[in-house]
SELUMBA-572955 format. One record per residue (C-alpha): residue in three letters; x, y, z. Coordinates in nm, 4 decimals, m for minus. Example, Ala and Ser with C-alpha at 12.3 -4.5 7.8 and 13.67 -1.06 7.14 Angstrom:
[ALA [1.2300 m0.4500 0.7800]]
[SER [1.3670 m0.1060 0.7140]]
//
This chain:
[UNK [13.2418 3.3027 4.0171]]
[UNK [13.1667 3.6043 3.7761]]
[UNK [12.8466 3.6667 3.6550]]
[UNK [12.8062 3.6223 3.3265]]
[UNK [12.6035 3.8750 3.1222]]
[UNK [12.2877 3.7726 2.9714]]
[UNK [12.3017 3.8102 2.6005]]
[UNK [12.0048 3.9986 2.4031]]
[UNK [12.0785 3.7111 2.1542]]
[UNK [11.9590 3.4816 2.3686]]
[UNK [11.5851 3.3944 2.2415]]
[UNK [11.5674 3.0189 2.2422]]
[UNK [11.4606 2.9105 2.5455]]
[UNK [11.4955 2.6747 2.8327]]
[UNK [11.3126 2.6469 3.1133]]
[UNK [11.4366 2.6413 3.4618]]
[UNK [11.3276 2.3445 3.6270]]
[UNK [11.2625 2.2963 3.9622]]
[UNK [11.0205 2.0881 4.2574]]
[UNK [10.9798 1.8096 4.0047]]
[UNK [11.0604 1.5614 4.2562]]
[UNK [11.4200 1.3090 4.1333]]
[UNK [11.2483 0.9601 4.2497]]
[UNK [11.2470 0.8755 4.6295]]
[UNK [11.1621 0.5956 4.8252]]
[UNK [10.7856 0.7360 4.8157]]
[UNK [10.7639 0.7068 4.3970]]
[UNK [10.5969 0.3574 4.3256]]
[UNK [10.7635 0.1258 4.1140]]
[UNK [10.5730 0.1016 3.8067]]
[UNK [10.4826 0.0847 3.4532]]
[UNK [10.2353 0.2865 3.2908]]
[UNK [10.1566 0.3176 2.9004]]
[UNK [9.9131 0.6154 2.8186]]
[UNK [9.8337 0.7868 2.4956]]
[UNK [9.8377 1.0667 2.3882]]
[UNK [9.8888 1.3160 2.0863]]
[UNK [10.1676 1.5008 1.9937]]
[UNK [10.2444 1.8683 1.8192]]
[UNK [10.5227 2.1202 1.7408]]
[UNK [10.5014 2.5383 1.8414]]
[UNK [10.6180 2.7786 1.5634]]
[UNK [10.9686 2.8635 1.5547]]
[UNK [11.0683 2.5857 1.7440]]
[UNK [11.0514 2.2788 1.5127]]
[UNK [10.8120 2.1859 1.1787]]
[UNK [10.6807 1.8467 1.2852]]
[UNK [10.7392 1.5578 1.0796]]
[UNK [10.5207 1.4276 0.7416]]
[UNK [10.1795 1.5264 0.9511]]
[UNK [10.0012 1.2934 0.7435]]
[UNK [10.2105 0.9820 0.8749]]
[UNK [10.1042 0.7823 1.2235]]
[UNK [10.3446 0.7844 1.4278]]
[UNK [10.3558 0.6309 1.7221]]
[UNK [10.6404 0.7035 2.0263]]
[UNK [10.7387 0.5727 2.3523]]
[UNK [10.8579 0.8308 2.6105]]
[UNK [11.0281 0.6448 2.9587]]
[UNK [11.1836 0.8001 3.2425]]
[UNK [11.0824 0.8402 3.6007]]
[UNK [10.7303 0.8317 3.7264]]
[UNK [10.6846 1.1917 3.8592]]
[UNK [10.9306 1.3526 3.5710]]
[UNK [10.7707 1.1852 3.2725]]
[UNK [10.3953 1.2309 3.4604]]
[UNK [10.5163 1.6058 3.4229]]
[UNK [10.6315 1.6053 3.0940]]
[UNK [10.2937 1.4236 2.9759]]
[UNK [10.0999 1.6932 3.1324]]
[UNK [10.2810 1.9293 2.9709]]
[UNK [10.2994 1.7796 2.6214]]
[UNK [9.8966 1.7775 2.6688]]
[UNK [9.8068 2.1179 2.4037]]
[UNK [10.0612 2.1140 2.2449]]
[UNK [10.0505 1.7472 2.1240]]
[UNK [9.6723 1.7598 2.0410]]
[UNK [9.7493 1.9705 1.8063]]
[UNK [9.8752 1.6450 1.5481]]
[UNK [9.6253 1.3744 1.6058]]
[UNK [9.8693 1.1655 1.4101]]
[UNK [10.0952 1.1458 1.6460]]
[UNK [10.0578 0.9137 1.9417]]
[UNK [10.2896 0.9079 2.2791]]
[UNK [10.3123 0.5827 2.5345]]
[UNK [10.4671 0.7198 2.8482]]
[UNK [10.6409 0.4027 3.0272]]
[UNK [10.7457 0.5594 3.4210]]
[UNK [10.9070 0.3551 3.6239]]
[UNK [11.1028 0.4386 3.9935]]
[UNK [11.4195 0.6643 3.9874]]
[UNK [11.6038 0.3743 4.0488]]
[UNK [11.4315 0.1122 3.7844]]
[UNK [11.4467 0.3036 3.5069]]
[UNK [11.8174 0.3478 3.3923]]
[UNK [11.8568 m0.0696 3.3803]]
[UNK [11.5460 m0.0982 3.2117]]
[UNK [11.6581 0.1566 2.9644]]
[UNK [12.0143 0.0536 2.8812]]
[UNK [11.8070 m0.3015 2.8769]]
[UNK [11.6386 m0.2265 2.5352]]
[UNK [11.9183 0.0323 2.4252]]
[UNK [12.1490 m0.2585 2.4508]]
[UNK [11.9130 m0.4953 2.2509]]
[UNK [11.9232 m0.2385 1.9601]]
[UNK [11.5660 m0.1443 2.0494]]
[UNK [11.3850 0.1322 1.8334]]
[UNK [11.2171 0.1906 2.1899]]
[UNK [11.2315 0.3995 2.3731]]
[UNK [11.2445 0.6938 2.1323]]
[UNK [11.3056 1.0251 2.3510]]
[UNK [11.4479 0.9119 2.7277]]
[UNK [11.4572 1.1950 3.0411]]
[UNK [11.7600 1.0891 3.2213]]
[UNK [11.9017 1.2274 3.4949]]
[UNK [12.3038 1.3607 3.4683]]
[UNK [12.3921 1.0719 3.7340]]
[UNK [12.3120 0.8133 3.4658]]
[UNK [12.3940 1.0043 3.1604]]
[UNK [12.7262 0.9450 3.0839]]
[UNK [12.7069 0.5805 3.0579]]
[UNK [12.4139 0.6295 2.7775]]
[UNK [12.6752 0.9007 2.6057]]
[UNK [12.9449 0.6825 2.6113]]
[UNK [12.7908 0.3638 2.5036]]
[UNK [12.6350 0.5445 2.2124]]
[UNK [12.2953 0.5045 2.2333]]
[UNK [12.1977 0.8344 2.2332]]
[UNK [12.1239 1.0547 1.8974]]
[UNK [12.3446 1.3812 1.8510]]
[UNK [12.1143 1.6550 1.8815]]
[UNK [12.3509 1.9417 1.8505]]
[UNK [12.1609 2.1059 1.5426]]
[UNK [11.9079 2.2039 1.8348]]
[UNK [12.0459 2.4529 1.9966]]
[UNK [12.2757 2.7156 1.9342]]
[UNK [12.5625 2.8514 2.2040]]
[UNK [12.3748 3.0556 2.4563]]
[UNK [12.0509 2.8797 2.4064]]
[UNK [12.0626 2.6863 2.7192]]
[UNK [12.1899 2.7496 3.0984]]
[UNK [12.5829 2.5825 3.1010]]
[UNK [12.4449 2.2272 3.2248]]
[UNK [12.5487 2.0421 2.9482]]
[UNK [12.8662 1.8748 3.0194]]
[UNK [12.7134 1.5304 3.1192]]
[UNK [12.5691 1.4974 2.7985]]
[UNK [12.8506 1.6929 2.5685]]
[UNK [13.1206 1.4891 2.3892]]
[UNK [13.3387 1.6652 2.1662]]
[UNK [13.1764 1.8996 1.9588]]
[UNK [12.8166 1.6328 1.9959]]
[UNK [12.5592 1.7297 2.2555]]
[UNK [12.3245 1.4124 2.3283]]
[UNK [12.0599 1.6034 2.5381]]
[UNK [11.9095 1.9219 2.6663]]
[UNK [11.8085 1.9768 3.0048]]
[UNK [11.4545 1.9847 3.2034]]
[UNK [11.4504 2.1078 3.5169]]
[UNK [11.7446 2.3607 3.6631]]
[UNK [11.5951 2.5522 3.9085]]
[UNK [11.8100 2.3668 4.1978]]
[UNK [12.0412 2.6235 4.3065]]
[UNK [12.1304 2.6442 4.6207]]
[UNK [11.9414 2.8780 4.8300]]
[UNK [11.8510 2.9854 5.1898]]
[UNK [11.4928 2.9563 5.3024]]
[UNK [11.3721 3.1218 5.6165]]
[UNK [11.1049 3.2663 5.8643]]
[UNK [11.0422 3.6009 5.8113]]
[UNK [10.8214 3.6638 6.1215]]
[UNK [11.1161 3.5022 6.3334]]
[UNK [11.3495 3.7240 6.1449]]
[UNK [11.2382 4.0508 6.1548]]
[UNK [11.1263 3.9742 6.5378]]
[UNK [11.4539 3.9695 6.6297]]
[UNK [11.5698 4.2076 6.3320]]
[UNK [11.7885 3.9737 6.1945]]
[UNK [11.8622 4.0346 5.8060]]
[UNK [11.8998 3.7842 5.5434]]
[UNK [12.2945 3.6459 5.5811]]
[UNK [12.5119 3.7429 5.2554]]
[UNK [12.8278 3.5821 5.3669]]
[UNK [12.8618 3.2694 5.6011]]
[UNK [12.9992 3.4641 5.8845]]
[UNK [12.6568 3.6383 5.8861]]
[UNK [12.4541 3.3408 5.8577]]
[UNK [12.7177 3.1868 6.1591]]
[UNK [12.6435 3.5585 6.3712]]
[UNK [12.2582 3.5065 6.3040]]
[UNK [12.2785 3.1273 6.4061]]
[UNK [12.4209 3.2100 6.7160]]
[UNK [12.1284 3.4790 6.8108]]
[UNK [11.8696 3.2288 6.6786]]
[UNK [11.9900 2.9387 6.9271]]
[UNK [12.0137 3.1558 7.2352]]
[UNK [11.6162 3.2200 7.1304]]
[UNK [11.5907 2.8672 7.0762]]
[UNK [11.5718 2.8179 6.7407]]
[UNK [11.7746 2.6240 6.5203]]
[UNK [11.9428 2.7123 6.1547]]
[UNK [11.9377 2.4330 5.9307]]
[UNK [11.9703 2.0273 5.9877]]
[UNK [12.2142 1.7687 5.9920]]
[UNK [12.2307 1.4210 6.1076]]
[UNK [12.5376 1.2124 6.0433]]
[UNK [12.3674 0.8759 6.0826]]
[UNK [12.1513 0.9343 5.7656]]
[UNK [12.2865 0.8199 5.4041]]
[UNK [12.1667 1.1869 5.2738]]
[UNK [12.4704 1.3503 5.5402]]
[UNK [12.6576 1.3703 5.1901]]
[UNK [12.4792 1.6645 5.0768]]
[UNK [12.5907 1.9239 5.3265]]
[UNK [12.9576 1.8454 5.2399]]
[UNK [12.8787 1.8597 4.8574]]
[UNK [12.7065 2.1867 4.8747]]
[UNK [12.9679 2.3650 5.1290]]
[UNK [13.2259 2.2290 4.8980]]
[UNK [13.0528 2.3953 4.5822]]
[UNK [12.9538 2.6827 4.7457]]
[UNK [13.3281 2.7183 4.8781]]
[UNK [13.4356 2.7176 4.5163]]
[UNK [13.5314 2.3348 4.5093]]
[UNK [13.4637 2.0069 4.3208]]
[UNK [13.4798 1.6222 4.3840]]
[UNK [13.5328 1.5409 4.0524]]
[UNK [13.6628 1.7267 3.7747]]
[UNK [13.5312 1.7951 3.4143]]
[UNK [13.7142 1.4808 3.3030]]
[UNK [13.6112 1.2675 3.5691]]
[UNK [13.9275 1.2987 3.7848]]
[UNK [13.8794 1.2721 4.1729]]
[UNK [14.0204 1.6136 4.3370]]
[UNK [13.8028 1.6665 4.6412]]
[UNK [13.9153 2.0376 4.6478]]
[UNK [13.8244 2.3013 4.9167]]
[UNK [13.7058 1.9786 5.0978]]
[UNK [13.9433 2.0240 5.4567]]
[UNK [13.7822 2.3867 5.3974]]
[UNK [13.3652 2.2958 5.4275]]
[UNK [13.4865 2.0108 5.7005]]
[UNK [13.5875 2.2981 5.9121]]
[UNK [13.2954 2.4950 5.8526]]
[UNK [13.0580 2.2085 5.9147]]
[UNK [13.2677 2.0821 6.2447]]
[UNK [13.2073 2.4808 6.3315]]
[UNK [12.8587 2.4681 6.2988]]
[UNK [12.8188 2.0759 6.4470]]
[UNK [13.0611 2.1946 6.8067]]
[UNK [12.8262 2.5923 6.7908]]
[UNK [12.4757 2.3321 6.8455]]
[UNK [12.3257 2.5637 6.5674]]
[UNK [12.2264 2.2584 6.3466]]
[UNK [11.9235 2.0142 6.4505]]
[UNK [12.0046 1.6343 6.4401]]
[UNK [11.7873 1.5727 6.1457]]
[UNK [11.8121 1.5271 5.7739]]
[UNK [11.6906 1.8867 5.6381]]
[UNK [11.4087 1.8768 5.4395]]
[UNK [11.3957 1.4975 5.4259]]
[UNK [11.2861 1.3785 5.7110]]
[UNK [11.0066 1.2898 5.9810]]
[UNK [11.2578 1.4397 6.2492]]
[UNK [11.2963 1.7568 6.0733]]
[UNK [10.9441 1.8258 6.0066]]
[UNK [10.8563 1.7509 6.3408]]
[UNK [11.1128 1.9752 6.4675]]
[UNK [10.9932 2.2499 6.1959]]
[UNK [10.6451 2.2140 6.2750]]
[UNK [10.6897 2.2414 6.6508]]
[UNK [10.8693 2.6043 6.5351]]
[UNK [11.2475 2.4929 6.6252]]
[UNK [11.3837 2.5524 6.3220]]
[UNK [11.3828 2.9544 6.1878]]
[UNK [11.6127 2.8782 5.8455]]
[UNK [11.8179 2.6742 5.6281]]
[UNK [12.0310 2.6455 5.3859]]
[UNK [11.9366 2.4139 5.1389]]
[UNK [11.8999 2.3429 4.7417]]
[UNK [11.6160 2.4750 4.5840]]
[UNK [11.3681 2.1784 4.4918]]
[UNK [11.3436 2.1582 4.8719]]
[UNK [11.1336 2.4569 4.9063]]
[UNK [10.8764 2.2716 4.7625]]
[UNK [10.8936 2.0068 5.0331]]
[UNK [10.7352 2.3281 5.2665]]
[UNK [10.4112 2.3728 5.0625]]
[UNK [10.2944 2.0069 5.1607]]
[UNK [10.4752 1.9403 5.5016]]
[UNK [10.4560 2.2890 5.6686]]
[UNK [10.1614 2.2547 5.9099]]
[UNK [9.9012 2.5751 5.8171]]
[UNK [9.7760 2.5118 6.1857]]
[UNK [10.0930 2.4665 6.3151]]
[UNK [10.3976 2.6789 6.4410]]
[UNK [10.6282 2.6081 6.1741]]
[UNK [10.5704 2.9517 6.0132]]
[UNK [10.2931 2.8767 5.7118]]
[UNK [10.2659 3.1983 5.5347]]
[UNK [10.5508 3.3654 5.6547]]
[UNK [10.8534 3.1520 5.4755]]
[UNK [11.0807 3.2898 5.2095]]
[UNK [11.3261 3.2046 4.9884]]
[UNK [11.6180 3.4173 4.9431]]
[UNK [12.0007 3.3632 4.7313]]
[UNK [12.2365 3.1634 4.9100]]
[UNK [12.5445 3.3269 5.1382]]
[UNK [12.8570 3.3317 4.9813]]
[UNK [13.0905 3.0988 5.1653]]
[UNK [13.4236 3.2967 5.0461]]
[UNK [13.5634 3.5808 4.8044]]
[UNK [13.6183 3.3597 4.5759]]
[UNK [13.3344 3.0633 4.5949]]
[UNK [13.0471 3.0367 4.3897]]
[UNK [12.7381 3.2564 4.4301]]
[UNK [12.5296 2.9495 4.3792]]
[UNK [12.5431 2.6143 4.2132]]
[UNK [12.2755 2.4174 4.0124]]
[UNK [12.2891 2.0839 4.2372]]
[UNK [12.1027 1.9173 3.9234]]
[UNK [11.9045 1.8107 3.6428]]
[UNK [11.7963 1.5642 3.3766]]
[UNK [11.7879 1.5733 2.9783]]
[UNK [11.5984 1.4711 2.7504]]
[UNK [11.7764 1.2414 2.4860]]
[UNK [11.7033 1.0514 2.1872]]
[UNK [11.7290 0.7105 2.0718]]
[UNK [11.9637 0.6509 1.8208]]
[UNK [11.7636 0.3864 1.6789]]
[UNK [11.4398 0.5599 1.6942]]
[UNK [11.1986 0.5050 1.3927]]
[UNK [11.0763 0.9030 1.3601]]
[UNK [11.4493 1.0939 1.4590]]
[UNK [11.1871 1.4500 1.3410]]
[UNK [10.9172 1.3864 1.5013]]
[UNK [11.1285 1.3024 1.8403]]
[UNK [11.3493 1.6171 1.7742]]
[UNK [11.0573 1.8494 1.7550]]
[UNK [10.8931 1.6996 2.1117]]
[UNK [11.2506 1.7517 2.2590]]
[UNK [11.2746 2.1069 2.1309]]
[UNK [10.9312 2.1980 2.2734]]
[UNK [10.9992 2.0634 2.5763]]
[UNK [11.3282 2.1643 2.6308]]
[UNK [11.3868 2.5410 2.4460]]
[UNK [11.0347 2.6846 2.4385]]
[UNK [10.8804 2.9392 2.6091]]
[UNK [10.5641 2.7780 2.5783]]
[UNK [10.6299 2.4542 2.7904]]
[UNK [10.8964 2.6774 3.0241]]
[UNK [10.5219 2.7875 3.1219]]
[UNK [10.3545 2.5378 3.1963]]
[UNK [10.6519 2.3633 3.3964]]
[UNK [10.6597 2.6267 3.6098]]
[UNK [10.3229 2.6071 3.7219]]
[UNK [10.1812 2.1871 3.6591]]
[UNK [9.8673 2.1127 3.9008]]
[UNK [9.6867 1.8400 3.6451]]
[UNK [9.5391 1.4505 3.7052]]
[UNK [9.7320 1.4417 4.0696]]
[UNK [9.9879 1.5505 3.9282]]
[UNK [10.2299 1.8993 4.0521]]
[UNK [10.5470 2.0082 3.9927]]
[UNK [10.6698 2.3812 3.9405]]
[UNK [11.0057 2.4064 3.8181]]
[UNK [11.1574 2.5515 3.4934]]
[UNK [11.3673 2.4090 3.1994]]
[UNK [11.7031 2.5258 3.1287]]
[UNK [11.6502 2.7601 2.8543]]
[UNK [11.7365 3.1062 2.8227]]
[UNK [11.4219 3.2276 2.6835]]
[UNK [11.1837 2.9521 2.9399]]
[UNK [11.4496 3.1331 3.2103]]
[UNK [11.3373 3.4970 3.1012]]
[UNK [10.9593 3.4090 3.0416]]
[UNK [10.8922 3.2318 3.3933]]
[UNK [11.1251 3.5238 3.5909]]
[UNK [10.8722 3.7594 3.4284]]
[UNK [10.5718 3.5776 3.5444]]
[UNK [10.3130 3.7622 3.8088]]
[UNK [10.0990 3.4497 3.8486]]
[UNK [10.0094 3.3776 4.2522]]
[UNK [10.2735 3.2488 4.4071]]
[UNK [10.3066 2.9734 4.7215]]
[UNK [10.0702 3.0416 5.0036]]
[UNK [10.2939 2.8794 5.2563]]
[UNK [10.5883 3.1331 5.1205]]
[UNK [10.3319 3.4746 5.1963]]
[UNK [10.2150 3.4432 4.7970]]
[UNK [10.6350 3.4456 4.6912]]
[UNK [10.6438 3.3407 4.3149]]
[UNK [10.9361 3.0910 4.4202]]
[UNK [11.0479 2.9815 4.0614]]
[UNK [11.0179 3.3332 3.9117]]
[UNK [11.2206 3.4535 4.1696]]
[UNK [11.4643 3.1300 4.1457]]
[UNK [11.4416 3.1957 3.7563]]
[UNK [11.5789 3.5380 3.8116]]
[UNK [11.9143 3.4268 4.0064]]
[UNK [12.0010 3.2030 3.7277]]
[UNK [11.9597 3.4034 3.4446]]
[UNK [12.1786 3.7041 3.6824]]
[UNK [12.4609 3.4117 3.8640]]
[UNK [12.4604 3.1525 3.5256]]
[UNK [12.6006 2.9206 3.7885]]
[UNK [12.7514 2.5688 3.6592]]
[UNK [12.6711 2.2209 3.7577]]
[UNK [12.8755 1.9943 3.9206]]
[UNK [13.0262 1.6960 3.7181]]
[UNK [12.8906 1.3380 3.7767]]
[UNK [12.8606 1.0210 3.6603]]
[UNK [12.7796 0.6531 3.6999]]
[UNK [13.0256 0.6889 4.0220]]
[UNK [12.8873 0.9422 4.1828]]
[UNK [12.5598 0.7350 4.3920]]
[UNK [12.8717 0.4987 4.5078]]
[UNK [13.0610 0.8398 4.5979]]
[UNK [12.7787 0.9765 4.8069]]
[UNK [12.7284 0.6852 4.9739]]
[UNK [13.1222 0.6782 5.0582]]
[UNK [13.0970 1.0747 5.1720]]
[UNK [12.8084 0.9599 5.3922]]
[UNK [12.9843 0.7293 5.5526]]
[UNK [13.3158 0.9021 5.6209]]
[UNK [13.0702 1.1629 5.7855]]
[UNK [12.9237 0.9667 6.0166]]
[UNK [13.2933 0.8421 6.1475]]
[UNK [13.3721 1.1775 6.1979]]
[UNK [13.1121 1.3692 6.3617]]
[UNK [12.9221 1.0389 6.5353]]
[UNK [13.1583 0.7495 6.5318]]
[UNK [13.4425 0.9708 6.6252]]
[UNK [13.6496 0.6758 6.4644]]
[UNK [13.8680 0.9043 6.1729]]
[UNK [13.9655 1.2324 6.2812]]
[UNK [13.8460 1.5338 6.0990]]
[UNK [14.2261 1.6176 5.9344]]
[UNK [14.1852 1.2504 5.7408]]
[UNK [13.8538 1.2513 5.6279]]
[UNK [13.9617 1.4261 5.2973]]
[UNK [14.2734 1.1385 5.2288]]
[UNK [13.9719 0.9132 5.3252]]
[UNK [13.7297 0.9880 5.0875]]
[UNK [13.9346 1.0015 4.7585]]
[UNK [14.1348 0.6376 4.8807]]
[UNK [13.8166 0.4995 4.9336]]
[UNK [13.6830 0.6566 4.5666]]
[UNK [13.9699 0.5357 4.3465]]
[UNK [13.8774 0.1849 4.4996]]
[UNK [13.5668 0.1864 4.3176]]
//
């Protein structure tokens, strides 16, 4: 993939998001209503009518719409006359109880953060307000096309900073001077050192339902796609990131774990058996909390560095992705939710404070997708992660997207059935031994078009 040029045009902004945490079996199902105010930032927005009460509802998932609340705190005290009720429910409650009201015709909820999974049923159903007048070309990382129809855009994206990355131990590596890999032959060549010092250099367990992720990313990161921009199933460079996983599976280099998402792994990490990984970015967060600081898993000596290239021409990264935040169609106050959506979303203001939340129990650091959040947060010197040797992780993160402008892969309300399918076809490979490797490829896209 080229890298694109930044433009000096590009002053809106959009805040790389990252660490905000998608939903998981650990988010408790629930609704909350809480109030609050709401505002607009100059040059963003002009609120609506400030003299009228308005009242809004703002649903999504618990952790994600926690965030945004915290963030919307200032800013929204600044019109008293505004009032928000944030309804969070678990990452997998809240897109039924959404298309639930949308369905009905609801006026409620008025502004929805949805993640690009679920977005293209709310697109194509029409529930969703056109808010291309927002944002101008070059405003906003290229993220969009779950949301885009046509010439209408129907959302603008939160959090972005989920590229892939590496993360590693940098007293392990520069005890055996060992430099961070550029190209997958290196990282293979430094695996191979690293396991005849006993370490391992990433995870990988074919049993778990999360297997699908190493094949997505080595297929991205190979320059590949399982579905196409319209939806088509293609599967490409997929034989290719087999090999390279069946390489790394038959070298021992991997640890039979799920990386990052597991008790196994941590275990393993803790005990100082892992040294590195390849992995998307929201994981690094996963090491603040579950890195030992009395262990041997490295606390204060892990880094995060750009992901190895997997060929000449693969990608340089990928974002693995991201939510929006959309509008009701139906809402009551279409201003008032357009200015909340463009603070949120394209100012450099609430790029901020995303990047650094730690409020009420509530902590996320991530950034939006806007050009201008992107260039604010890279340019931050607050203190970074202790566990990462005081490494500003989302600056630096911030950085390789404005430099790579990397794409996002295309899904939609197939895609949980896909992984799930991927998974599976995995774990008759490399544990069942039932399909052989050179069908696993046929397998997976039959097995897709039956869906």
């Amino acid at each position: 993939m080229k890298k694109k040029l930044l433009s000096a045009l590009m002053a809106c902004a959009l805040v790389v998001s990252m660490f905000a945490g998608c939903g998981s079996s650990q988010e408790k199902s629930k609704a909350e209503t809480n109030g609050a105010t709401a505002s607009t930032e100059q040059g963003v927005v002009e609120a609506q009518n400030t003299d009228e009460d308005i009242e809004l509802t703002i649903m999504g998932g618990a952790q994600l719409t926690s965030v945004a609340e915290v963030v919307l705190k200032d800013y929204l005290a600044e019109h008293p006359n505004i009032k928000i009720n944030y309804e969070k429910y678990s990452y997998a409650e809240y897109p039924t109880k959404m298309k639930l009201q949308l369905s009905n015709g609801d006026s409620t909820p008025d502004i929805m953060i949805i993640h690009d999974l679920f977005a293209r049923q709310f697109v194509d159903a029409g529930y969703l307000e056109d808010i291309s007048d927002l944002v101008a070309d070059g405003q906003v990382l290229d993220v969009m096309d779950p949301v885009k129809s046509g010439d209408a855009i129907y959302g603008l994206p939160n959090q972005v900073t989920n590229e892939y990355v590496f993360v590693y131990r940098t007293d392990i590596f520069d005890e055996l001077g060992l430099k961070v890999p550029t190209t997958f032959d290196e990282y293979f060549d430094a695996a191979l050192k690293l396991k005849e010092n006993g370490y391992y250099s990433g995870a990988f367990d074919p049993s778990d339902g999360g297997s699908y992720l190493m094949l997505y990313s080595f297929i991205y990161m190979l320059g590949g796609e399982v579905l196409d921009n319209d939806g088509n199933v293609t599967m490409s460079k997929c034989d290719e990131a087999l090999t390279l996983m069946k390489k790394c599976i038959d070298a021992g280099i991997w640890h039979n774990s799920l990386e990052s998402d597991s008790e196994e792994y941590w275990t393993a990490w803790n005990a100082g058996k892992i040294a590195c990984t390849p992995c998307i970015a929201a994981h690094a967060s996963y090491y603040v909390s579950n890195v030992d600081p009395n262990g041997n898993g490295g606390y204060g000596s892990l880094a995060v560095a750009n992901a190895f290239r997997f060929a000449d021409d693969g990608r340089d990264t990928y974002v693995n992705n991201t939510e929006y935040y959309c509008i009701n169609a139906n809402t009551e106050y279409m201003q008032a939710c357009k200015d909340i959506v463009s603070y949120l979303a394209l100012s450099e203001e609430a790029a901020l404070k995303f990047s650094n939340v730690n409020e009420d129990g509530v902590m996320a650091q991530y950034c939006t997708g806007s050009m201008a959040g992107l260039e604010a947060v890279s340019q931050a010197t607050d203190e970074g992660w202790e566990a990462f040797a005081g490494q500003n992780v989302v600056a630096d993160l911030s950085k390789t997207l404005l430099e790579e402008q990397p794409d996002i892969p295309y899904v939609d309300e197939r895609s949980g059935e896909i992984r799930t399918i991927i998974s599976d076809v995995l774990g008759e490979v490399f544990l069942n031994k039932s399909l052989d490797i050179n069908d696993a490829t046929e397998e997976i896209i039959d097995r897709i078009n039956q869906i």
